[in-house]
VOZADO-956165 format. One record per residue: x, y, z of N, C-alpha, C in turn; residue in three letters. Coordinates in steps of 0.05 Angstrom, whole numbers, padded with zeros to 5 digits, always signed. Example, Ala and Ser with C-alpha at 12.3 -4.5 7.8 and 13.67 -1.06 7.14 Angstrom:
+00264-00114+00156+00246-00090+00156+00264-00066+00156ALA+00257-00045+00142+00273-00021+00143+00258+00001+00157SER
# end
This chain:
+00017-00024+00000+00000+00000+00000+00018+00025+00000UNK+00004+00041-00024+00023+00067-00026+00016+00096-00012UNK+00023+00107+00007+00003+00132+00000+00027+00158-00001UNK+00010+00175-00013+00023+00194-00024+00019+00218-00001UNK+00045+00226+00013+00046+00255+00031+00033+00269+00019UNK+00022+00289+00038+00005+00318+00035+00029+00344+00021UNK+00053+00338+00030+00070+00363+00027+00079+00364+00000UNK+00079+00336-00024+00093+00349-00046+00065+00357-00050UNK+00035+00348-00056+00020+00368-00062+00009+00394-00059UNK+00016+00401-00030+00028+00431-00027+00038+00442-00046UNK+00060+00438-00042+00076+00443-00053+00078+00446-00090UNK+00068+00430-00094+00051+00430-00125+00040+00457-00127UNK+00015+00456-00107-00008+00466-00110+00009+00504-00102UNK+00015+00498-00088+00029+00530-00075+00056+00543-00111UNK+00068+00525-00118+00085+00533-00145+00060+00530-00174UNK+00037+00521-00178+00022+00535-00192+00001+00557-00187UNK+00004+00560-00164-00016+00585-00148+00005+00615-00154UNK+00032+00600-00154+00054+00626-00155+00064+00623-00182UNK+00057+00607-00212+00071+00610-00229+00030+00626-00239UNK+00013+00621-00233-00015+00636-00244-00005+00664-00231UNK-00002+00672-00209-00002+00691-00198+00029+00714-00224UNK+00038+00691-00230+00058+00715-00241+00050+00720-00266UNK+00035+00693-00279+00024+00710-00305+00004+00725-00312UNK-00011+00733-00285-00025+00757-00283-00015+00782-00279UNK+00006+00782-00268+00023+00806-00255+00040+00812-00290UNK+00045+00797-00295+00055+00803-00329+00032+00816-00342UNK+00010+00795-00347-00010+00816-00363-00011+00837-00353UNK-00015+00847-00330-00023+00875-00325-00005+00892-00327UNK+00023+00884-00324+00050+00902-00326+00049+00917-00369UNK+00045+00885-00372+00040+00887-00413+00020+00903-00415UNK+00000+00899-00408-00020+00929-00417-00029+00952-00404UNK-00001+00950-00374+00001+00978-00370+00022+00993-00386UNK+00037+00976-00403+00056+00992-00414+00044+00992-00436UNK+00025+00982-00446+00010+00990-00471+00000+01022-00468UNK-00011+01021-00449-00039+01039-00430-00025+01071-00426UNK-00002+01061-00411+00019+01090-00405+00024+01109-00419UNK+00034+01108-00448+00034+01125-00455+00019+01147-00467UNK-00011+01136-00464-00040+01161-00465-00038+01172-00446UNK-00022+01169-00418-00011+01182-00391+00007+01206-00402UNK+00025+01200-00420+00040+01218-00430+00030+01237-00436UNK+00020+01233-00464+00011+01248-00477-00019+01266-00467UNK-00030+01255-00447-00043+01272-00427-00041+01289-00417UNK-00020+01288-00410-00007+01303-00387+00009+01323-00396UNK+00023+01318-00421+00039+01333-00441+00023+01364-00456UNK-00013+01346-00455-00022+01365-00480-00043+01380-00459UNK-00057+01370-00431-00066+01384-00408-00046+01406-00397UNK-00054+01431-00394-00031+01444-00386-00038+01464-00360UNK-00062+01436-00339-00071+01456-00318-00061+01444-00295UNK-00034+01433-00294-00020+01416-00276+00002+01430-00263UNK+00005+01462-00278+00034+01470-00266+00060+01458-00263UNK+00074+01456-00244+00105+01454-00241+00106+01429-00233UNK+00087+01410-00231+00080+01392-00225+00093+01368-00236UNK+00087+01381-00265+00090+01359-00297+00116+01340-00299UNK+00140+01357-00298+00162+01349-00303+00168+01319-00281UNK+00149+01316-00255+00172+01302-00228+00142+01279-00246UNK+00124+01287-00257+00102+01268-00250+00118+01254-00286UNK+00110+01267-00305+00131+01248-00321+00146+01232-00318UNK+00168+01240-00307+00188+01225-00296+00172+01206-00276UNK+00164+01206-00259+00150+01179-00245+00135+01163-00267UNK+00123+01171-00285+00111+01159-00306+00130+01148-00326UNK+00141+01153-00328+00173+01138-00347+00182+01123-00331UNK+00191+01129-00303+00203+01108-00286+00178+01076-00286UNK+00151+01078-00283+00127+01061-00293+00122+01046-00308UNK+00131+01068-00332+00126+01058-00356+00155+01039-00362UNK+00175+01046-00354+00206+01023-00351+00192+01009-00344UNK+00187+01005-00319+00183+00985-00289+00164+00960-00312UNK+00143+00970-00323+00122+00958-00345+00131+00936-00368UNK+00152+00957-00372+00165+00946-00400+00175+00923-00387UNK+00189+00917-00367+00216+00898-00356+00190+00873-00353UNK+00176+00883-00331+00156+00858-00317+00142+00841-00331UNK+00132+00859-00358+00116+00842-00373+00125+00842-00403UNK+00154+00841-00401+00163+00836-00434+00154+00806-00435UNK+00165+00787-00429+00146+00750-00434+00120+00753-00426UNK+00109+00768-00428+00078+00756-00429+00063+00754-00460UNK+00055+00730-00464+00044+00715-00483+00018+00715-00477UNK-00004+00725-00493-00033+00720-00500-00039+00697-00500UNK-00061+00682-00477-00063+00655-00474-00088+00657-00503UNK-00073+00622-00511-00084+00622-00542-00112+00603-00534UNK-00142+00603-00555-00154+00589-00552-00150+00572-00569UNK-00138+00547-00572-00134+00525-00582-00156+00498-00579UNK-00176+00502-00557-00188+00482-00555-00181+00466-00527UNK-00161+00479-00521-00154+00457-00491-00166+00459-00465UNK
# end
């Protein structure tokens, strides 16, 4: 008689809970870096923000990096039928 421990299925169960969890955190990084740059250009062509603009840009470029890095591998899950 065989039985199978609780901990490698943990353990399973906890490394596909954390490999789903990251390819959500990709999608959203991928189409916030899609998304960001109508931030730009918002903000560029609104001109009731004052002295403001220049530090908030720059936080929005630093974002829009941060975006680019997190979710360069993210791949559109395909419908294939599976």
């Amino acid at each position: 008689m065989h039985s199978t421990s609780p901990v490698p299925r943990l353990a399973v169960t906890l490394l596909h809970a954390a490999s789903e969890s990251a390819a959500v955190v990709k999608a959203a990084a991928f189409w916030a870096a899609v998304l960001l740059p109508f931030g730009f250009l918002w903000l560029l062509f609104d001109g009731s923000h004052g002295l403001s603009v220049p530090r908030t840009l720059l936080r929005l470029a630093a974002l829009h990096v941060l975006c680019l890095v997190v979710g360069r591998d993210y791949a559109a899950p395909t419908d294939d039928g599976d």
